[in-house]
mmCIF file of the N, C-alpha and C atoms, coordinates in Angstrom:
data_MODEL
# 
_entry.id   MODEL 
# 
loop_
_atom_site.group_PDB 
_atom_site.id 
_atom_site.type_symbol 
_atom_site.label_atom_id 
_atom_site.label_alt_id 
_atom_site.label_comp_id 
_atom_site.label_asym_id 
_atom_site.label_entity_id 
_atom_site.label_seq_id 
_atom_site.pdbx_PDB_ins_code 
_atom_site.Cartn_x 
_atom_site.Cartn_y 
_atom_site.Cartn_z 
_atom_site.occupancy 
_atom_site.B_iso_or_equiv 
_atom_site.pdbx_formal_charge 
_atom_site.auth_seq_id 
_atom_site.auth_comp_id 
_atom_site.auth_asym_id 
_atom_site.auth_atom_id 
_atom_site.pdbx_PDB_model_num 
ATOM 1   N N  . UNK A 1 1  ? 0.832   -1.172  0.000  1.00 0.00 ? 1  UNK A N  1 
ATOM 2   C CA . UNK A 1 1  ? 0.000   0.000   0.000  1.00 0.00 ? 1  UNK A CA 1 
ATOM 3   C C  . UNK A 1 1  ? 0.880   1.239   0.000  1.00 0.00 ? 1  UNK A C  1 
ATOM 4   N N  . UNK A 1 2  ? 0.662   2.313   -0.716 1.00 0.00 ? 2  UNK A N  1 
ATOM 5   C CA . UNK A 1 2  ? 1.291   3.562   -1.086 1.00 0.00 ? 2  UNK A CA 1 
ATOM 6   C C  . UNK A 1 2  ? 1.218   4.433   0.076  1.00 0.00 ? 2  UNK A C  1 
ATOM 7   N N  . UNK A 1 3  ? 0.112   4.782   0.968  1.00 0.00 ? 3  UNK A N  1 
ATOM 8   C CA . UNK A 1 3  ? 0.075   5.892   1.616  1.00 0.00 ? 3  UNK A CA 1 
ATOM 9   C C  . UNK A 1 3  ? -1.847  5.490   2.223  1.00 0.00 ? 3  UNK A C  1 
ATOM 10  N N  . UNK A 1 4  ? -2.114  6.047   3.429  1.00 0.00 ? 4  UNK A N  1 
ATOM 11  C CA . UNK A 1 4  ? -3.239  6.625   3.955  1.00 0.00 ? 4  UNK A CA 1 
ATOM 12  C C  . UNK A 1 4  ? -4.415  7.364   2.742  1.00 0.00 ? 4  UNK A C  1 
ATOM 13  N N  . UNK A 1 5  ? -5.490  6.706   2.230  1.00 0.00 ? 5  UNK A N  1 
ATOM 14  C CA . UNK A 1 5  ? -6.130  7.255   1.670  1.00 0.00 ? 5  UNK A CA 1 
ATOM 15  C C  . UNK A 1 5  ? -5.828  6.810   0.098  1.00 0.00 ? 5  UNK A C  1 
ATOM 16  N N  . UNK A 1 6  ? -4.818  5.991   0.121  1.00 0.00 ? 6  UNK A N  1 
ATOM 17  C CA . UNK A 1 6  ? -4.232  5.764   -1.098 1.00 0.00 ? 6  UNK A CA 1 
ATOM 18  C C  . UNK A 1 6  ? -5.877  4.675   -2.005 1.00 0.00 ? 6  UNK A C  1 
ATOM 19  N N  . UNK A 1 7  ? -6.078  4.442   -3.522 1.00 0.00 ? 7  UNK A N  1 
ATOM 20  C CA . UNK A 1 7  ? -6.865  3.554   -4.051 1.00 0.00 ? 7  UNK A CA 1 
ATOM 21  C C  . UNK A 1 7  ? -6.721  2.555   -3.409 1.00 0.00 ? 7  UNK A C  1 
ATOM 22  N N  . UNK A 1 8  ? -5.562  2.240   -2.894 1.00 0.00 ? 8  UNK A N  1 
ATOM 23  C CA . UNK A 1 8  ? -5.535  0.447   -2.512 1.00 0.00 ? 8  UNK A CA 1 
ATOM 24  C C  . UNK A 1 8  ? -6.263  0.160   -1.183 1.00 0.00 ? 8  UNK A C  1 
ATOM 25  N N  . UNK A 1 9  ? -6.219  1.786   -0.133 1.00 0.00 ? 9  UNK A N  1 
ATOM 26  C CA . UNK A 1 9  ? -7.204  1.686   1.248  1.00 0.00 ? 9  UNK A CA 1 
ATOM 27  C C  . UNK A 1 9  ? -8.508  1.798   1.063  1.00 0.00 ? 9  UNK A C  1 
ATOM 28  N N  . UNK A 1 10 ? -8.644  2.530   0.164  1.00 0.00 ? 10 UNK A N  1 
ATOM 29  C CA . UNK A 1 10 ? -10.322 2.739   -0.896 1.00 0.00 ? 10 UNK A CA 1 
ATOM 30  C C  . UNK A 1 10 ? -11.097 1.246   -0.742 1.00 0.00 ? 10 UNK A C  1 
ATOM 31  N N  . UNK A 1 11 ? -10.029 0.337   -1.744 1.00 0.00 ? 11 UNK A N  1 
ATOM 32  C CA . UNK A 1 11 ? -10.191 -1.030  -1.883 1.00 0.00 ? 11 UNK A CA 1 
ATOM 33  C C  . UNK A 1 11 ? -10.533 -1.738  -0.851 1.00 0.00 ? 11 UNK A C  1 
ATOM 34  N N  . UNK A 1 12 ? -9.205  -2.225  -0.111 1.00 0.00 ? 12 UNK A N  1 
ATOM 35  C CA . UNK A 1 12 ? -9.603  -2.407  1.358  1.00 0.00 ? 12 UNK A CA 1 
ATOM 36  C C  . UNK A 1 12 ? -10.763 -2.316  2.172  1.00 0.00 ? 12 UNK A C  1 
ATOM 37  N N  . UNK A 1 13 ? -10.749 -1.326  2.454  1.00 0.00 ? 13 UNK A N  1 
ATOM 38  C CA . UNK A 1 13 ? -12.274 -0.553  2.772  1.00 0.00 ? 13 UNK A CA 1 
ATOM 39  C C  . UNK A 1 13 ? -13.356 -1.448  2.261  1.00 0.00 ? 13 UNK A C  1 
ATOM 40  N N  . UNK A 1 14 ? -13.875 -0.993  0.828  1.00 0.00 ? 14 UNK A N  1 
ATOM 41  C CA . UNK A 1 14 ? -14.677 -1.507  0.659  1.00 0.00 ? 14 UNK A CA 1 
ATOM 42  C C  . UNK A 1 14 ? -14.619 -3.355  0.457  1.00 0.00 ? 14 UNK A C  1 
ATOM 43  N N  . UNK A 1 15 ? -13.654 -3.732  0.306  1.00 0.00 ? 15 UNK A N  1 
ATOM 44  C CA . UNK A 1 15 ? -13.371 -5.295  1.000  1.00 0.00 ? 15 UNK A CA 1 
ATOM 45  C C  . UNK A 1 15 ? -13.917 -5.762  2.258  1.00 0.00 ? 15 UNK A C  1 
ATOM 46  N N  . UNK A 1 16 ? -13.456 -5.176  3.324  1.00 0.00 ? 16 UNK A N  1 
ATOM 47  C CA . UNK A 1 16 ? -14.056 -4.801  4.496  1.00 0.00 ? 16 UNK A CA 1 
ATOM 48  C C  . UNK A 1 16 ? -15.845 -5.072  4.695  1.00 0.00 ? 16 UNK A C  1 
ATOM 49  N N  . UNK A 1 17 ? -15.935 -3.730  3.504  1.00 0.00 ? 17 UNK A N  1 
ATOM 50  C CA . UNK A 1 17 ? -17.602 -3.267  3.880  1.00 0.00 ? 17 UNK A CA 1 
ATOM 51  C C  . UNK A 1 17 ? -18.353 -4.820  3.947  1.00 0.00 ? 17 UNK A C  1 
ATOM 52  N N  . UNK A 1 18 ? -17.985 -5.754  2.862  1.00 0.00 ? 18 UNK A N  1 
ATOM 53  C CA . UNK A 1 18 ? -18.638 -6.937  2.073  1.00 0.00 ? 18 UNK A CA 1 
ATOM 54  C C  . UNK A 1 18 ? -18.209 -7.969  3.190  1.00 0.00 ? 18 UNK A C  1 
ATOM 55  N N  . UNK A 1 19 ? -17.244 -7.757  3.691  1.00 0.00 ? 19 UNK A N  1 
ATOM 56  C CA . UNK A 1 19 ? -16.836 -9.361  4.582  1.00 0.00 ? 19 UNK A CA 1 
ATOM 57  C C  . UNK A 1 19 ? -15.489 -8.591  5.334  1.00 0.00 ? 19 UNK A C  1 
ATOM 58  N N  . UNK A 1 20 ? -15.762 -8.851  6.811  1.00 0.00 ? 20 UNK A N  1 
ATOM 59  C CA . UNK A 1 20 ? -14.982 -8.175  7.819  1.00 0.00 ? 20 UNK A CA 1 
ATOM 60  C C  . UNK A 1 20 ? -13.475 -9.336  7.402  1.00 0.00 ? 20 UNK A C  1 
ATOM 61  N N  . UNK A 1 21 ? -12.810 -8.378  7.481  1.00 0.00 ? 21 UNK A N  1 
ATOM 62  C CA . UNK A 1 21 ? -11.545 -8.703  7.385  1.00 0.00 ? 21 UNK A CA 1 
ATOM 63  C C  . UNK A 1 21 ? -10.940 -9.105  5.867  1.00 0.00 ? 21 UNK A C  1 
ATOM 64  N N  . UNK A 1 22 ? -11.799 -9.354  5.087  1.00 0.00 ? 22 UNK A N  1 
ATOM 65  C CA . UNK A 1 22 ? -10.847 -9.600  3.877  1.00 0.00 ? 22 UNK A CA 1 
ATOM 66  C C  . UNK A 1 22 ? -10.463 -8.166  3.783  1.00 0.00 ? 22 UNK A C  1 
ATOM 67  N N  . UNK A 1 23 ? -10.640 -6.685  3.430  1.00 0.00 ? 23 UNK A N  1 
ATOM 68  C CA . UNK A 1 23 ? -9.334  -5.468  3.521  1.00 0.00 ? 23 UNK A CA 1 
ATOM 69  C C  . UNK A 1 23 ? -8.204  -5.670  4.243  1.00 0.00 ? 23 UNK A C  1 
ATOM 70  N N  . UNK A 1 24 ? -8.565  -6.227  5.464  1.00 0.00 ? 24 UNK A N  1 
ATOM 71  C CA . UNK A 1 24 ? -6.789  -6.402  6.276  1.00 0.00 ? 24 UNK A CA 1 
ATOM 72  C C  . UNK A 1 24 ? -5.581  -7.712  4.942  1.00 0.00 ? 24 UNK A C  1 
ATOM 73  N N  . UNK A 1 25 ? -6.878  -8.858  4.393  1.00 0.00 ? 25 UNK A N  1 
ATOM 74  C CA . UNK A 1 25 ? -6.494  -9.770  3.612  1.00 0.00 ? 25 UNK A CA 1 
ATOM 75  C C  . UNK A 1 25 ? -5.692  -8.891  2.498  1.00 0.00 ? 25 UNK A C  1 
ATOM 76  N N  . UNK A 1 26 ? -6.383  -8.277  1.805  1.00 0.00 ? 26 UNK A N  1 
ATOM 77  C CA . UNK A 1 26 ? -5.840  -7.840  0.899  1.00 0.00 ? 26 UNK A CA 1 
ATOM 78  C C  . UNK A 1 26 ? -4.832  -6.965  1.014  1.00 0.00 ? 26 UNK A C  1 
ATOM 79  N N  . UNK A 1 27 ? -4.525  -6.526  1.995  1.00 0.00 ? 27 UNK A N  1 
ATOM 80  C CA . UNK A 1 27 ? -3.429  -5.535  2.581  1.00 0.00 ? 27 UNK A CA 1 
ATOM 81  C C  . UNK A 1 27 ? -1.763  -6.585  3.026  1.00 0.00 ? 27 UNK A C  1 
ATOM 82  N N  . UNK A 1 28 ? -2.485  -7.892  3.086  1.00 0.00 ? 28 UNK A N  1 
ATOM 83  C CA . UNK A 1 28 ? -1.399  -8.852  3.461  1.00 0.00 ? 28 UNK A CA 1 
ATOM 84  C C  . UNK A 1 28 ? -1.351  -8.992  5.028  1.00 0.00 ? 28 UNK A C  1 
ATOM 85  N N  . UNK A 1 29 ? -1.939  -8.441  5.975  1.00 0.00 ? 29 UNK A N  1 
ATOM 86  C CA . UNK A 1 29 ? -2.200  -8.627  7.541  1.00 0.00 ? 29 UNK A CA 1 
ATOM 87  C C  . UNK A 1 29 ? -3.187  -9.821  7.620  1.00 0.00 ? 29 UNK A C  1 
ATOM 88  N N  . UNK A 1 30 ? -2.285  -10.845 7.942  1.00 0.00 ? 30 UNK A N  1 
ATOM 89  C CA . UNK A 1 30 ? -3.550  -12.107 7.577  1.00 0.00 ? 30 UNK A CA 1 
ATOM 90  C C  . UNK A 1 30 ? -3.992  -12.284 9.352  1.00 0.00 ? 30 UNK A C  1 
ATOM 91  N N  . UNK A 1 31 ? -3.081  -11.958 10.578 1.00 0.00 ? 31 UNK A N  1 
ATOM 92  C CA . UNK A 1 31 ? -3.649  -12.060 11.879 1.00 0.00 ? 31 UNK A CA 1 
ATOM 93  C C  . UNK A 1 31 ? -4.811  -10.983 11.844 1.00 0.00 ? 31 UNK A C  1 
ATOM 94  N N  . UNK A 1 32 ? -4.726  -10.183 11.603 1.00 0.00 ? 32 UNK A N  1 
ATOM 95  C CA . UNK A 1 32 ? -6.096  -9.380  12.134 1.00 0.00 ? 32 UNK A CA 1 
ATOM 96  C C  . UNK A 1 32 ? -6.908  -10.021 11.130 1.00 0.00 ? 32 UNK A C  1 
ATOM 97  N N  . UNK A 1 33 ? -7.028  -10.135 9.931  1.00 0.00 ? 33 UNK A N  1 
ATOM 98  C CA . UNK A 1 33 ? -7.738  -10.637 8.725  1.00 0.00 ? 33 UNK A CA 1 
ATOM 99  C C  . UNK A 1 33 ? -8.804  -11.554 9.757  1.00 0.00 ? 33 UNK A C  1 
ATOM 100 N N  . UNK A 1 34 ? -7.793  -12.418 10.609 1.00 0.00 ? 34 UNK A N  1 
ATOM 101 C CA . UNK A 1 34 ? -8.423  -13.921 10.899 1.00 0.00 ? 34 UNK A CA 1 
ATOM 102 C C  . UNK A 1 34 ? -9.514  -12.942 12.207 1.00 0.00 ? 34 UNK A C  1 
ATOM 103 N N  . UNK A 1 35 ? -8.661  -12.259 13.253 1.00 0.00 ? 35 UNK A N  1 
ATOM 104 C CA . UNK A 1 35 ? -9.489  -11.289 14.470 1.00 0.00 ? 35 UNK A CA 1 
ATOM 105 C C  . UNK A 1 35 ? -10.328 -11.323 14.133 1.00 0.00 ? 35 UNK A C  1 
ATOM 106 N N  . UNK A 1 36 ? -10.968 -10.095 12.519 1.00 0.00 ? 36 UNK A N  1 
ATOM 107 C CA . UNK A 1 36 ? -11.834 -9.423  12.653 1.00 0.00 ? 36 UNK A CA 1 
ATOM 108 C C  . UNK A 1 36 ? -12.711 -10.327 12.442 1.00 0.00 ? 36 UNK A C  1 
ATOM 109 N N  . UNK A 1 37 ? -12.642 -11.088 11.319 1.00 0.00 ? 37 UNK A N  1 
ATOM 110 C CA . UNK A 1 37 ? -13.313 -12.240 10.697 1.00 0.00 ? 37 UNK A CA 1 
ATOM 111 C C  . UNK A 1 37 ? -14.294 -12.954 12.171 1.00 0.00 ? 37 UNK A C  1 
ATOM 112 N N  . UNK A 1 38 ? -13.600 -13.683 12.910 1.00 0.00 ? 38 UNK A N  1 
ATOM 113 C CA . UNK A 1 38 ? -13.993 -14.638 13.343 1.00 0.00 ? 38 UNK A CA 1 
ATOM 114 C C  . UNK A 1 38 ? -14.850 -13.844 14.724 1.00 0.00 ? 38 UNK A C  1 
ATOM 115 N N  . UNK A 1 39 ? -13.925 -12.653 15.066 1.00 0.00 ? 39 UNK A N  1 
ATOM 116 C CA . UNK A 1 39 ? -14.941 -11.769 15.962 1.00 0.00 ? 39 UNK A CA 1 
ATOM 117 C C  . UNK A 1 39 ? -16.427 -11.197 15.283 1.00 0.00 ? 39 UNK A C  1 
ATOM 118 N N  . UNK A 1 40 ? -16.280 -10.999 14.305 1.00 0.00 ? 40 UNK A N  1 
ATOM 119 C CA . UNK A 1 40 ? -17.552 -10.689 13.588 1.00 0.00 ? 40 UNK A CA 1 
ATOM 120 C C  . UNK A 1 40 ? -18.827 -11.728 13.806 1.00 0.00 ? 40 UNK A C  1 
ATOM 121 N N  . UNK A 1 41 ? -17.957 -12.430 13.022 1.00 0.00 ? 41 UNK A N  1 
ATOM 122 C CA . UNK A 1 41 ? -19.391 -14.003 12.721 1.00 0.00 ? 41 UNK A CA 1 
ATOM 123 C C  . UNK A 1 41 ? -19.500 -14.349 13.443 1.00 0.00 ? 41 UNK A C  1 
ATOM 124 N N  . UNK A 1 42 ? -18.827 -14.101 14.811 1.00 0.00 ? 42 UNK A N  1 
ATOM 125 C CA . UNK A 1 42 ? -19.139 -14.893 16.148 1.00 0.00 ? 42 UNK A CA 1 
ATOM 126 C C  . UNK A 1 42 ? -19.884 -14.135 16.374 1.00 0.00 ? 42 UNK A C  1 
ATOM 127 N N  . UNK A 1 43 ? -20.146 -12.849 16.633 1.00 0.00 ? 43 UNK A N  1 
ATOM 128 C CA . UNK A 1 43 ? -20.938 -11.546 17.182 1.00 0.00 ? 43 UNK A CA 1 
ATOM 129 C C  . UNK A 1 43 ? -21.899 -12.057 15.993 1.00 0.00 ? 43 UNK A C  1 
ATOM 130 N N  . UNK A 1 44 ? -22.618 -11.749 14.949 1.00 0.00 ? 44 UNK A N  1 
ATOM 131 C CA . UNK A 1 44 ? -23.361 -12.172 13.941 1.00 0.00 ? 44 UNK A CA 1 
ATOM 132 C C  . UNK A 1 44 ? -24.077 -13.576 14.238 1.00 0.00 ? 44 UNK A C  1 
ATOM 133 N N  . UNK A 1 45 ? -22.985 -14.527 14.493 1.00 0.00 ? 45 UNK A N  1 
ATOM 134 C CA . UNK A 1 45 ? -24.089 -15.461 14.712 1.00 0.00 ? 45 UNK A CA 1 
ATOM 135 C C  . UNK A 1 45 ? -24.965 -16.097 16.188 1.00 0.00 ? 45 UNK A C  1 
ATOM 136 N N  . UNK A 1 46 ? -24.691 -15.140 16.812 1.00 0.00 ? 46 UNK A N  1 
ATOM 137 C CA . UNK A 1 46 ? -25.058 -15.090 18.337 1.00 0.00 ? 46 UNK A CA 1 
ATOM 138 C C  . UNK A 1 46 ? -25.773 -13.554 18.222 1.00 0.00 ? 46 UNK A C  1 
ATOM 139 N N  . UNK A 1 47 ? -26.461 -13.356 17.176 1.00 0.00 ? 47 UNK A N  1 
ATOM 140 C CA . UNK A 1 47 ? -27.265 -12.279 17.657 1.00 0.00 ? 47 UNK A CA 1 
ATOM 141 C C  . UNK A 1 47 ? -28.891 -12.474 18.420 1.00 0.00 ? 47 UNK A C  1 
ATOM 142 N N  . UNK A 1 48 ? -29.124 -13.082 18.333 1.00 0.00 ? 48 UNK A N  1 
ATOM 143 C CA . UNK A 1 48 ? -29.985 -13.286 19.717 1.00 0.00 ? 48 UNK A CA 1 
ATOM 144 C C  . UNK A 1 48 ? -29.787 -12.771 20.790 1.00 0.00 ? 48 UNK A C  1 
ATOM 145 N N  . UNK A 1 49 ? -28.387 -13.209 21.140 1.00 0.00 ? 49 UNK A N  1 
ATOM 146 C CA . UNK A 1 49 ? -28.433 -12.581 22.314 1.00 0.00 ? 49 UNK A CA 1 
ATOM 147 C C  . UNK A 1 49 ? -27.791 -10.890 22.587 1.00 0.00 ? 49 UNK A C  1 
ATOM 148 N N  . UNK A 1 50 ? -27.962 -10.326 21.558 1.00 0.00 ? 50 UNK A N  1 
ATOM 149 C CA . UNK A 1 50 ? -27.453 -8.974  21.334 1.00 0.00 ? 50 UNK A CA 1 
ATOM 150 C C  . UNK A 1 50 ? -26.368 -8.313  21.697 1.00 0.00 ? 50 UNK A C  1 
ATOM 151 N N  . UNK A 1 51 ? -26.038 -8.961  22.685 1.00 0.00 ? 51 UNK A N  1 
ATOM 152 C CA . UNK A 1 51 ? -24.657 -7.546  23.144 1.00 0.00 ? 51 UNK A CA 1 
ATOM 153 C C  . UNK A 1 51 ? -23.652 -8.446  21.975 1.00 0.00 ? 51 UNK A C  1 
ATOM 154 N N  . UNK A 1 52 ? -23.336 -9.801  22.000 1.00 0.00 ? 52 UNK A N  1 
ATOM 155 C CA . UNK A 1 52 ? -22.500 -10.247 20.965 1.00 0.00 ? 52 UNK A CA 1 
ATOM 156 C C  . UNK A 1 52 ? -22.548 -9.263  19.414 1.00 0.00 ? 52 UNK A C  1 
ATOM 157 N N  . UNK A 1 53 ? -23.945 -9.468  18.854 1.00 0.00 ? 53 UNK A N  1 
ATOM 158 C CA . UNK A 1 53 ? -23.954 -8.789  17.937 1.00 0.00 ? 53 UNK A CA 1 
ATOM 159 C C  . UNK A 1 53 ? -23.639 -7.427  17.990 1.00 0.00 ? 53 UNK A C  1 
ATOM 160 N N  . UNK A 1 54 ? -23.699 -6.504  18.685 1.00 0.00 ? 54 UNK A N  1 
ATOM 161 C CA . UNK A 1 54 ? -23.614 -5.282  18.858 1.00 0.00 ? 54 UNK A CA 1 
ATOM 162 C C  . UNK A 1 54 ? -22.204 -5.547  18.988 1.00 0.00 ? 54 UNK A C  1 
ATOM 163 N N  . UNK A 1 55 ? -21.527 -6.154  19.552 1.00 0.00 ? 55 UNK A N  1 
ATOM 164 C CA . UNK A 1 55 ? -19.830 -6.199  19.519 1.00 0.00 ? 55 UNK A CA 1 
ATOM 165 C C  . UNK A 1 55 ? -19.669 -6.318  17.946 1.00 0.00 ? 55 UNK A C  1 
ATOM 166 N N  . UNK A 1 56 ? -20.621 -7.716  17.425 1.00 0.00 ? 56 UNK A N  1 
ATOM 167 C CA . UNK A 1 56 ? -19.719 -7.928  16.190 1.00 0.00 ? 56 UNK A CA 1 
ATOM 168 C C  . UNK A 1 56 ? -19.921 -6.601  15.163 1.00 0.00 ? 56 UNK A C  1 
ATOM 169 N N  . UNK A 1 57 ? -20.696 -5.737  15.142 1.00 0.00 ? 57 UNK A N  1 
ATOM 170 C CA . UNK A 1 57 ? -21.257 -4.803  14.579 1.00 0.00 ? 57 UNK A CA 1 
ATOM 171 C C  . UNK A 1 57 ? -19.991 -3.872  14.545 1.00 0.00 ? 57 UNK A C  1 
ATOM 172 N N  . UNK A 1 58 ? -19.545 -3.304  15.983 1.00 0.00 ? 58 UNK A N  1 
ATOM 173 C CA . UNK A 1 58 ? -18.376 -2.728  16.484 1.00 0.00 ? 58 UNK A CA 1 
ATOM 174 C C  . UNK A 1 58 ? -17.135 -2.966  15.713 1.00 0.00 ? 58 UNK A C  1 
ATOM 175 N N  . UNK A 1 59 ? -17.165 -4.228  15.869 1.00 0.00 ? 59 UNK A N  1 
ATOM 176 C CA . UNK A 1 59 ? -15.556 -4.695  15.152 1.00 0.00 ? 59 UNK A CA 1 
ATOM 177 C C  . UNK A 1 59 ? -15.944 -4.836  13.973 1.00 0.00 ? 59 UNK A C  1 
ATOM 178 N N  . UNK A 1 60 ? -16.687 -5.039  13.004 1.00 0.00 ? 60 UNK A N  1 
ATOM 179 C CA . UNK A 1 60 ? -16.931 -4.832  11.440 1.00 0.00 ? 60 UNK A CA 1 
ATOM 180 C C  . UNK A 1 60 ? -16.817 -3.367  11.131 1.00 0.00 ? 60 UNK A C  1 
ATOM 181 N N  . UNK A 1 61 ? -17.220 -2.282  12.023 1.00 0.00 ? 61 UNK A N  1 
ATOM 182 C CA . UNK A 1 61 ? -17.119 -1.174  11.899 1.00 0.00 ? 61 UNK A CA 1 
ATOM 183 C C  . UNK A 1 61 ? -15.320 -0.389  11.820 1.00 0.00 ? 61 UNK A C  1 
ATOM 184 N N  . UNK A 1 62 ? -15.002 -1.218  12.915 1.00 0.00 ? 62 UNK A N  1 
ATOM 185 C CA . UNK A 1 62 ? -13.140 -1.124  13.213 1.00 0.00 ? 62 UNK A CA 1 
ATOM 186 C C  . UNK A 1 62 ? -12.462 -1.772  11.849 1.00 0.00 ? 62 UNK A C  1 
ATOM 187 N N  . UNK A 1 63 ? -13.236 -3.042  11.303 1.00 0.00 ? 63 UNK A N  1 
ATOM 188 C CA . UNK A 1 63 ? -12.460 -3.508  10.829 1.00 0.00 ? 63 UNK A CA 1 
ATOM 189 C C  . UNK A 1 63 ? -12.541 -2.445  9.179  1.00 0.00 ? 63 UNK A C  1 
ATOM 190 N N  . UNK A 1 64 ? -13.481 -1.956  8.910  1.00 0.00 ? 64 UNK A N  1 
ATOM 191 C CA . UNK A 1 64 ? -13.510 -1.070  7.857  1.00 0.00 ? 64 UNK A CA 1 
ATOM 192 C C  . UNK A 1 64 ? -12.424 0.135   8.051  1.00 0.00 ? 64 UNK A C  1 
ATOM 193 N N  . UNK A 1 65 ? -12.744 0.744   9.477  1.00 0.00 ? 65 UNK A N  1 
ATOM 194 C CA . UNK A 1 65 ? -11.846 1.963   9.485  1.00 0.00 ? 65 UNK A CA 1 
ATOM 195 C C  . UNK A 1 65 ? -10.491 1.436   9.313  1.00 0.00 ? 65 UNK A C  1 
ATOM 196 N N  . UNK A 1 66 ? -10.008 0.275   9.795  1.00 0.00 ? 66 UNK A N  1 
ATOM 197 C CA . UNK A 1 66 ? -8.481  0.086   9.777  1.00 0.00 ? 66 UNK A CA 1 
ATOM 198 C C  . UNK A 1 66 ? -8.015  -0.501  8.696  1.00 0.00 ? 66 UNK A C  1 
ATOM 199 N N  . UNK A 1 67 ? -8.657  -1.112  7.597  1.00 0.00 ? 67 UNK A N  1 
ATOM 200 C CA . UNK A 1 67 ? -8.693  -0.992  6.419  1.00 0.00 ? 67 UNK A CA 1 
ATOM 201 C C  . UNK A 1 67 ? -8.410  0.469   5.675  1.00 0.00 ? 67 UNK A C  1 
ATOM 202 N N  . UNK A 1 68 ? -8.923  1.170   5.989  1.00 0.00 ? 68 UNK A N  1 
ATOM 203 C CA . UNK A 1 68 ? -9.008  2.665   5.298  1.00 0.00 ? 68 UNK A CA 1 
ATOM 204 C C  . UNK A 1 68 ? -7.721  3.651   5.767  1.00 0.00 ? 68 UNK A C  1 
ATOM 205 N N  . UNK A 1 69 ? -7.281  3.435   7.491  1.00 0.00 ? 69 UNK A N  1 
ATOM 206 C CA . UNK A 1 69 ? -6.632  4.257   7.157  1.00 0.00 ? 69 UNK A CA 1 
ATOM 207 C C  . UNK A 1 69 ? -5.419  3.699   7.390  1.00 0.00 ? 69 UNK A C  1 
ATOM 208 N N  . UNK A 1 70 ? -4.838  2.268   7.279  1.00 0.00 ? 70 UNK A N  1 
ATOM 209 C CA . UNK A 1 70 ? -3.965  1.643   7.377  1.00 0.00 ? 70 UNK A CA 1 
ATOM 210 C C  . UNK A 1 70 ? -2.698  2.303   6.848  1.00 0.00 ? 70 UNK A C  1 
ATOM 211 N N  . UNK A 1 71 ? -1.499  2.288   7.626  1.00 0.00 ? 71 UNK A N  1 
ATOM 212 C CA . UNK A 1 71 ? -0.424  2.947   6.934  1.00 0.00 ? 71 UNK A CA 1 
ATOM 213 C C  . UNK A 1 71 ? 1.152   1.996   7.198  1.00 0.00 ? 71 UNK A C  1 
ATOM 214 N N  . UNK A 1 72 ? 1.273   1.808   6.158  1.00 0.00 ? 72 UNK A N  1 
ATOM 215 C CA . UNK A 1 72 ? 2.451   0.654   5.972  1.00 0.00 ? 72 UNK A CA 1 
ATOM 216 C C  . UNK A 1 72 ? 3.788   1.830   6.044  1.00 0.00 ? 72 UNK A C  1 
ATOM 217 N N  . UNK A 1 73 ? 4.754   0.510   7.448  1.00 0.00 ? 73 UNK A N  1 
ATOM 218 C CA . UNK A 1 73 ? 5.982   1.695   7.733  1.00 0.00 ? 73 UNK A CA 1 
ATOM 219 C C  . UNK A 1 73 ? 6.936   0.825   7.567  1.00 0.00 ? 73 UNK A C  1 
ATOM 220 N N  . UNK A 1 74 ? 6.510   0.072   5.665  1.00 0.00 ? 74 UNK A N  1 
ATOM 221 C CA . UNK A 1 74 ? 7.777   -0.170  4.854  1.00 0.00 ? 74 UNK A CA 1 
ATOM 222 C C  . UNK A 1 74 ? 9.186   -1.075  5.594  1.00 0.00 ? 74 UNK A C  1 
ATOM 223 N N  . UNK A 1 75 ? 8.238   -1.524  6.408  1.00 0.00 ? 75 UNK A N  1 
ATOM 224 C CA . UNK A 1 75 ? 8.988   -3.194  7.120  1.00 0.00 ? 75 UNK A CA 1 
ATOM 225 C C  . UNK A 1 75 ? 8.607   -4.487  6.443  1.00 0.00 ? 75 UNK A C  1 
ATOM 226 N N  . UNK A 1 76 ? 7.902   -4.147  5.427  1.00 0.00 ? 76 UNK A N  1 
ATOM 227 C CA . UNK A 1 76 ? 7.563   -5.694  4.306  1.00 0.00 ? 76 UNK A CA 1 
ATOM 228 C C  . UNK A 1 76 ? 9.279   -6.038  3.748  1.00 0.00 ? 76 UNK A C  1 
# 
């Protein structure tokens, strides 16, 4: 990724929007990839009992922003 705001966080982002954690995927951060992922659908599929979902809601929300404004400090 080029920079904060760059097309490729655009991307990300909207990677994100569709399925929590593939933007971190596509960024190459495959540990959070797996976080957001599995915190999500866990929160998602325990919405019955709501506060889960309202978490997973939370972290789909995180996982978009940190997609977006992710900034690589060129240690690849």
């Amino acid at each position: 990724m080029a920079s904060q705001g760059s097309a490729g966080n655009v991307i990300s982002a909207i990677c994100s929007t569709f399925f929590p954690g593939l933007g971190q995927l596509v960024q190459g951060r495959v540990l959070p990839a797996l976080i957001f992922a599995i915190v999500c659908f866990g929160g998602y599929a325990l919405w019955w009992l709501v506060v889960p979902a309202i978490i997973g809601g939370i972290f789909h929300l995180w996982a978009i922003l940190d997609a977006a404004t992710y900034k690589n400090n060129g240690y690849d």
